[in-house]
C-alpha positions, -999 to 999 in steps of 0.1 A, spaced: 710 7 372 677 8 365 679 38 343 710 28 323 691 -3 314 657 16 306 684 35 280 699 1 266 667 -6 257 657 27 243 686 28 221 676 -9 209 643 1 200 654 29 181 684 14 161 653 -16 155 626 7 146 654 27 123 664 -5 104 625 -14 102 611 18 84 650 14 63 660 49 77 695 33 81 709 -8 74 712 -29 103 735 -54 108 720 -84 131 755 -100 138 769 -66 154 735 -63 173 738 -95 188 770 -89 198 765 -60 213 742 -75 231 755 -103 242 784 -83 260 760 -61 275 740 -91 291 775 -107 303 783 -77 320 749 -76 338 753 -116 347 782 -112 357 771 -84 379 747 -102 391 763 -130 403 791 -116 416 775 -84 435 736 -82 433 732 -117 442 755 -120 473 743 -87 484 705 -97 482 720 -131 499 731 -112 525 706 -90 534 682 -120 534 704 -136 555 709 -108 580 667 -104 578 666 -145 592 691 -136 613 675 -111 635 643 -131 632 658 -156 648 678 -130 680 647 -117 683 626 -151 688 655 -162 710 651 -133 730 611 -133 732 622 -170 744 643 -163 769 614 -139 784 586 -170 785 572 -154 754 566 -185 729 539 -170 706 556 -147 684 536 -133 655 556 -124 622 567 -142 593 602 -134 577 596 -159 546 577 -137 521 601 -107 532 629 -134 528 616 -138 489 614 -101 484 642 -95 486 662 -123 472 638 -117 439 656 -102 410 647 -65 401 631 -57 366 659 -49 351 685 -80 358 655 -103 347 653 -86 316 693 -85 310 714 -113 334 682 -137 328 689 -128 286 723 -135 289 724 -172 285 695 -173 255 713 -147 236 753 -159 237 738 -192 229 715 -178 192 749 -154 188 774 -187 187 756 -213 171 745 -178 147 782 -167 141 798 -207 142 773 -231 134 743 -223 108 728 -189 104 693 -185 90 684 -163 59 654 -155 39 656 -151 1 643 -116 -3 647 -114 -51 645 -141 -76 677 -138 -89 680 -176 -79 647 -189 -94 641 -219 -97 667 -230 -74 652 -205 -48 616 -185 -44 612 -153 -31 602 -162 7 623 -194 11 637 -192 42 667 -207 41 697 -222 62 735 -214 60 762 -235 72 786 -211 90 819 -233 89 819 -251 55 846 -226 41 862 -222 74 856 -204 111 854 -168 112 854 -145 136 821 -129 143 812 -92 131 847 -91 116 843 -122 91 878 -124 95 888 -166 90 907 -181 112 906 -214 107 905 -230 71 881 -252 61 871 -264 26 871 -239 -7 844 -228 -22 840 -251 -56 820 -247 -86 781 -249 -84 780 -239 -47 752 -218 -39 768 -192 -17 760 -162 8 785 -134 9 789 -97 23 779 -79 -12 807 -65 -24 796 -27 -31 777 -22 2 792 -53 24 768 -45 49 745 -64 31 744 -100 20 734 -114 -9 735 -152 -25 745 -165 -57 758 -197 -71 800 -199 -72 804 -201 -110 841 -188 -114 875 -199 -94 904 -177 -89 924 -183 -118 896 -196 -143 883 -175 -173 845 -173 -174 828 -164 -203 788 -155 -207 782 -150 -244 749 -151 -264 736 -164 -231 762 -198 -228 783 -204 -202 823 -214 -209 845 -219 -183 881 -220 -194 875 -226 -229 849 -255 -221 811 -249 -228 789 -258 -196 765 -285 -205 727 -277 -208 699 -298 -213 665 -283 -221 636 -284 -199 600 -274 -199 593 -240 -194 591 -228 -163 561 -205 -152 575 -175 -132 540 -166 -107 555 -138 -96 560 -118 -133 529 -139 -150 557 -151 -176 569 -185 -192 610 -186 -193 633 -209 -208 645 -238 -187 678 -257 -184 693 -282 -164 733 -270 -164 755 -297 -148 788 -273 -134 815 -297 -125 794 -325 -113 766 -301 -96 731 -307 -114 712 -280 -113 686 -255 -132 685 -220 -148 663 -198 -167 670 -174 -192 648 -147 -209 646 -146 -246 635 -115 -248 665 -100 -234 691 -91 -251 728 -107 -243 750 -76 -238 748 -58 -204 740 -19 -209 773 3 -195 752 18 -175 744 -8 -149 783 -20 -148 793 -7 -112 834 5 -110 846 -25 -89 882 -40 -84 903 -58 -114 875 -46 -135 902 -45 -158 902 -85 -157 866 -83 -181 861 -76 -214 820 -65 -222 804 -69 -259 770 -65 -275 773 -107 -270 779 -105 -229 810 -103 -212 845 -126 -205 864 -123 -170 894 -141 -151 890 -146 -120 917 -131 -98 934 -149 -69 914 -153 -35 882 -139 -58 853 -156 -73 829 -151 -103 793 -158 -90 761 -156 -109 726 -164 -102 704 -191 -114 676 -173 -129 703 -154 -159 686 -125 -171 672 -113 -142 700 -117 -117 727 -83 -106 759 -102 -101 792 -107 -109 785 -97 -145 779 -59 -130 800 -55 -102 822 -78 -103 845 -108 -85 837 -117 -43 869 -115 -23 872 -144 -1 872 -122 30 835 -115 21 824 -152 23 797 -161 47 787 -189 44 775 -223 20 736 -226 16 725 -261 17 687 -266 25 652 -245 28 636 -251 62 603 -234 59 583 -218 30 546 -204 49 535 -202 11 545 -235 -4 556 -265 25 569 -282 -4 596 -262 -5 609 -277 23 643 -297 15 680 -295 2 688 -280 -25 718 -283 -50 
């Protein structure tokens, strides 16, 4: 057993030192699964056979400490030299390799649950949600807000509340869903979302926008125009670039499903949303890929809602909810 476990373990450090150095994309939620059933099986190895056995022989060990004292006794011996406890605690002391995986067991089904059910932790890696979010925010997710799904699978099972407008949302990127990636849930199934000369209009209705002062951007060295958008009742800011132009080059348009829903100009680009889909977009306008290039999230790709930054190491006044 020994040797199977010194290979678990070899294979984790491999599949983690892959992901580290990007020679392949990991994907925590199946690790943790993985090793979570691997840990069960040890624990419940452990306490169903290792355990009783090493119970047992410690057992047996008093045992025939005891016979022989008895005997020694029954000869007028009562000085008997030899102590059984240490041998005792030998060997009812786990071996290396249950400690490391039985004695894991409970820690990691606990982090996996409250990870898959409850809130799952994220760090915002881009600013394509500046000002909202800063590159390094670390950031918490609330698991069941759009409903309870099953682990690895994302597959919902229970249903919970729908995602509405202004939402700041993580989802399984729809190109590569092995990665995630968060945006703000602009566009319901059903609605028409246009983004033209850099103005947002949902279903015919412009999205209100009240200037700001500019916004200084310390990662590019740049000043960008700021606006406070309010999108059905959810207060929040944006940025946009004037330097950029409003149409988005063919190029960078990926080939995605119901493409033919949008319509793209030299002015920016009109979509409806299709059922069970949604049209998301991130804060900071001009320098954000998103819906605008590959198109609408399914719902089956829906992690989770993002409601509050619980550490920044650069700034700990980033600490707090956010809208």
């Amino acid at each position: 057993m020994s040797f199977l476990t010194g290979i678990f373990y070899g294979a984790l450090a491999i599949y983690l030192g892959g992901w580290y150095v990007g020679q392949w994309q990991g994907n925590f939620s199946f690790l943790l699964f993985v090793m979570s059933v691997v840990t069960m099986l040890y624990w419940l190895a452990e306490r169903y056979k290792f355990q009783p056995e090493r119970e047992a022989a410690a057992a047996n060990l008093v045992a025939q400490d005891q016979a022989r004292r008895s005997e020694l006794s029954r000869q007028g011996i009562a000085q008997v030299d030899g102590n059984v406890t240490e041998a005792k605690e030998r060997l009812l002391m786990q071996p290396w390799w249950l400690d490391w995986t039985a004695g894991l067991f409970p820690v990691i089904v606990v982090v996996f649950l409250m990870r898959s059910f409850l809130f799952e932790p994220f760090k915002i890696p881009s600013g394509s949600m500046v000002p909202t979010l800063l590159v390094g925010d670390l950031i918490l997710v609330n698991k069941f807000h759009y409903g309870i799904r099953l682990p690895v699978i994302n597959k919902k099972i229970i249903a919970n509340h729908d995602p509405k407008r202004g939402d700041v949302m993580v989802f399984r990127y729809p190109v590569n869903p092995r990665l995630d990636y968060i945006k703000r849930v602009v566009g319901l199934p059903g609605d028409t979302v246009a983004y033209i000369n850099k103005r947002l209009t949902i279903n015919g209705t412009p999205i209100e926008q009240t200037p700001l002062a500019e916004f200084y951007d310390e990662d590019s060295l740049r000043y960008f125009l700021q606006f406070a958008e309010n999108l059905s009742g959810v207060s929040h800011r944006i940025l946009v670039d004037k330097a950029r132009q409003p149409d988005i080059p063919a190029q960078a348009i990926e080939e995605y499903p119901f493409k033919e829903n949008c319509s793209y100009s030299v002015e920016g680009v009109v979509c409806k949303v299709p059922p069970g889909h949604y049209f998301m977009m991130g804060d900071n306008r001009d320098n954000s890929q998103d819906s605008r290039f590959w198109g609408f999230v399914p719902d089956e790709n829906i992690v989770g809602k993002a409601f509050v930054v619980w550490m920044n190491f650069s700034s700990l006044k980033r600490i707090g909810f956010f809208q």
